[in-house]
C-alpha positions in Angstrom: -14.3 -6.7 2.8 -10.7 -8.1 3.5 -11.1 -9.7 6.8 -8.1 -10.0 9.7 -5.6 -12.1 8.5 -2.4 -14.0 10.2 0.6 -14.3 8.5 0.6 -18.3 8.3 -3.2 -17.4 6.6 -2.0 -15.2 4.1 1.1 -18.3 3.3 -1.6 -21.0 3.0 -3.4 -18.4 0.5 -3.0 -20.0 -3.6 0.0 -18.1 -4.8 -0.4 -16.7 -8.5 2.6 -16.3 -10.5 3.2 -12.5 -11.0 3.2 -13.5 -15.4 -0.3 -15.0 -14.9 -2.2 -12.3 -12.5 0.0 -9.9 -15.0 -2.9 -8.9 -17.6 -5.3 -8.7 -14.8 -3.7 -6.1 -13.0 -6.0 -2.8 -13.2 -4.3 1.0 -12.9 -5.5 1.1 -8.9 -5.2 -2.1 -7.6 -3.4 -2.3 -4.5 -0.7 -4.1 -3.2 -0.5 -5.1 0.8 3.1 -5.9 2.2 3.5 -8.1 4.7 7.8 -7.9 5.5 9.6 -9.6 7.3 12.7 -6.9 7.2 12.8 -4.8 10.9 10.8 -1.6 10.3 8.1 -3.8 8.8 8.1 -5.6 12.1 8.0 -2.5 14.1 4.7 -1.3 11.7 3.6 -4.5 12.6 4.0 -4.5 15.8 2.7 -0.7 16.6 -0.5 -1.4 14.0 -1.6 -4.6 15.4 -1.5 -6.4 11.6 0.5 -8.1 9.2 0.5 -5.5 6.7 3.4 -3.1 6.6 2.9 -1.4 3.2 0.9 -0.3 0.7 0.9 0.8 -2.7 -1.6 1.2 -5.7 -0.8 -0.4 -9.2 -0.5 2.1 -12.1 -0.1 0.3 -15.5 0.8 2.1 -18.5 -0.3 0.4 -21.1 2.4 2.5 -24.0 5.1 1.3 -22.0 3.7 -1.9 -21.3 4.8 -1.4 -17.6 3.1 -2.0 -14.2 4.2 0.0 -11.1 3.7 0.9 -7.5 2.6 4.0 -6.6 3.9 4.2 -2.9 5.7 5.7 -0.1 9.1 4.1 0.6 10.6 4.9 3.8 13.8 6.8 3.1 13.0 7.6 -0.5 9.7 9.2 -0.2 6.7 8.8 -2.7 7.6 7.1 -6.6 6.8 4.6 -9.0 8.7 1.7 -8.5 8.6 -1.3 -11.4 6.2 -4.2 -9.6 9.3 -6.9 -11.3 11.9 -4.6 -8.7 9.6 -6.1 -5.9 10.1 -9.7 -7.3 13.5 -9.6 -9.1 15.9 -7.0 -7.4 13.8 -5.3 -4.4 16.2 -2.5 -3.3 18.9 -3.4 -5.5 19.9 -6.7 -3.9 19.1 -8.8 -6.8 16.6 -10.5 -5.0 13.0 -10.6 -4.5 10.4 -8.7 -2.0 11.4 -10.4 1.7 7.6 -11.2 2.8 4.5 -11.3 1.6 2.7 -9.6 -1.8 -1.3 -9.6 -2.1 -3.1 -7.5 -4.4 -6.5 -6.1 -3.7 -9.3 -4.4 -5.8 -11.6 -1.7 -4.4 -15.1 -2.8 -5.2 -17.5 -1.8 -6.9 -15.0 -0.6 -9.4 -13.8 3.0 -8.9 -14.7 5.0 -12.4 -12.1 5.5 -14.5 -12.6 9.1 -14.3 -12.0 8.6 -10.4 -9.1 6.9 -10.9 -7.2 9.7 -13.3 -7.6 11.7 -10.3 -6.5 9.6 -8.0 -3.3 8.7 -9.8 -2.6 12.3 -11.2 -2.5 13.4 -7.5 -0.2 10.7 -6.8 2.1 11.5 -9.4 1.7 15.0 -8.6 3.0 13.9 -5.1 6.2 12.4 -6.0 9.2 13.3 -4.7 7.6 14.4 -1.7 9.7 12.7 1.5 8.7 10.0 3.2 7.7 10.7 7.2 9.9 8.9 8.6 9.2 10.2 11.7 5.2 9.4 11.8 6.1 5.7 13.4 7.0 7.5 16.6 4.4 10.0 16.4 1.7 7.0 15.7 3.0 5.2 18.7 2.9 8.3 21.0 -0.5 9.3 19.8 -1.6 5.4 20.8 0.4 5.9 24.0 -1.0 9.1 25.1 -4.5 9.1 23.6 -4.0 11.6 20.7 -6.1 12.5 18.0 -4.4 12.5 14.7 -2.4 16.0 13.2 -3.2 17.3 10.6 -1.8 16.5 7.3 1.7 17.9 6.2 3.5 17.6 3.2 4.9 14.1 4.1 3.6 10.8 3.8 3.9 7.5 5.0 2.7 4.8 2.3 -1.3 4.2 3.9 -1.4 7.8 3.9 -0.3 8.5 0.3 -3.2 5.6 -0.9 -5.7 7.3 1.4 -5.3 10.5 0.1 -5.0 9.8 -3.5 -8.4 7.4 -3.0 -10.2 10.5 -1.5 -9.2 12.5 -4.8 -11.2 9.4 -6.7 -14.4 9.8 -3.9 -13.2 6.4 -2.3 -12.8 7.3 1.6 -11.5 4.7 3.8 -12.5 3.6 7.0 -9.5 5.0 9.7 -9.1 5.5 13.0 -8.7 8.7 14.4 -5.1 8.5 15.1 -4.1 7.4 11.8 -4.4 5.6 8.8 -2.5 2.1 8.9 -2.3 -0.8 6.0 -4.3 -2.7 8.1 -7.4 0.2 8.0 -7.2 -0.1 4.2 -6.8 -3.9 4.0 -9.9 -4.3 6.4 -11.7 -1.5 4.5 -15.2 -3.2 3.7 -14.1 -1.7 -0.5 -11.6 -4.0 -0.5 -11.8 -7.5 -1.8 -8.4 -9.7 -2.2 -7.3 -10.7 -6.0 -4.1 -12.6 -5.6 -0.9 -13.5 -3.6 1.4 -12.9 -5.6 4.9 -14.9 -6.2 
């Protein structure tokens, strides 16, 4: 299980140079977030964590090309190149502003369970991002609220949840909705690497 972590905790972790973890990397490994731009802050703040994104690794092994599988908030689900997040992160020729730690799900999902998982991910793509589910999070905490039911949107911990349930991996969430943080503490999840 990944336990509670600080952010200081996660900087004193041993960093792993992105070209050594490289051939490690499996197709549904996942990558926690923790940014230090303002709507990761506000994720942060409304989740209680550190974490304000997730993704799962795909790596395609003809391309010789990892990705992200995620949610980005204005864009909506796609695979973005894992190098983007550590050479030219939105464009800005620069890297990721935060933290990057990958994660495993153990015991190891079967790979049969993972085709699913990422085919319904990649079936998903293009779909928008909810970028109105922050508010709705923070009014459901506010006032009590169970959580909806699912639409046709996703924020990123909802896109990993749902394409882990397609691979019989169900994480642990509240009942107002599914954070980072629920997936990082997830007692499947063990840490791999912080990544630089």
């Amino acid at each position: 299980m990944a336990q509670v972590i600080t952010k200081k905790q996660i900087q004193q972790m041993p960093c792993t140079p992105y070209e050594a973890m490289r051939a490690d990397l499996r197709t549904g490994d996942l990558v926690f977030c923790s940014g230090s731009y303002v709507f990761s802050r506000l994720i942060q703040r409304f989740t209680h964590s550190v974490w304000s994104h997730v993704g799962i690794i795909y790596k395609d092994d003809n391309l010789q090309r990892i990705f992200v599988l995620e949610s980005e908030t204005m864009i909506g689900v796609r695979l973005a190149p894992v190098s983007k997040y550590l050479k030219d992160y939105h464009g800005k020729n620069r890297r990721y502003r935060g933290n990057l730690v990958v994660a495993r799900v153990q015991p190891d999902v079967d790979s049969q369970g993972i085709k699913r998982a990422i085919s319904f991910g990649m079936d998903e793509l293009t779909k928008p991002y909810d970028n109105f589910e922050i508010v709705r999070i923070a009014l459901r905490i506010l006032f009590r609220i169970g959580r909806r039911l699912r639409d046709r949107k996703y924020i990123c911990s909802e896109l990993v949840y749902e394409c882990f349930a397609k691979a019989g991996v169900n994480f642990r969430l509240n009942d107002r909705f599914v954070s980072p943080d629920d997936i990082w503490k997830d007692d499947s999840v063990h840490v791999l690497h912080r990544v630089l």
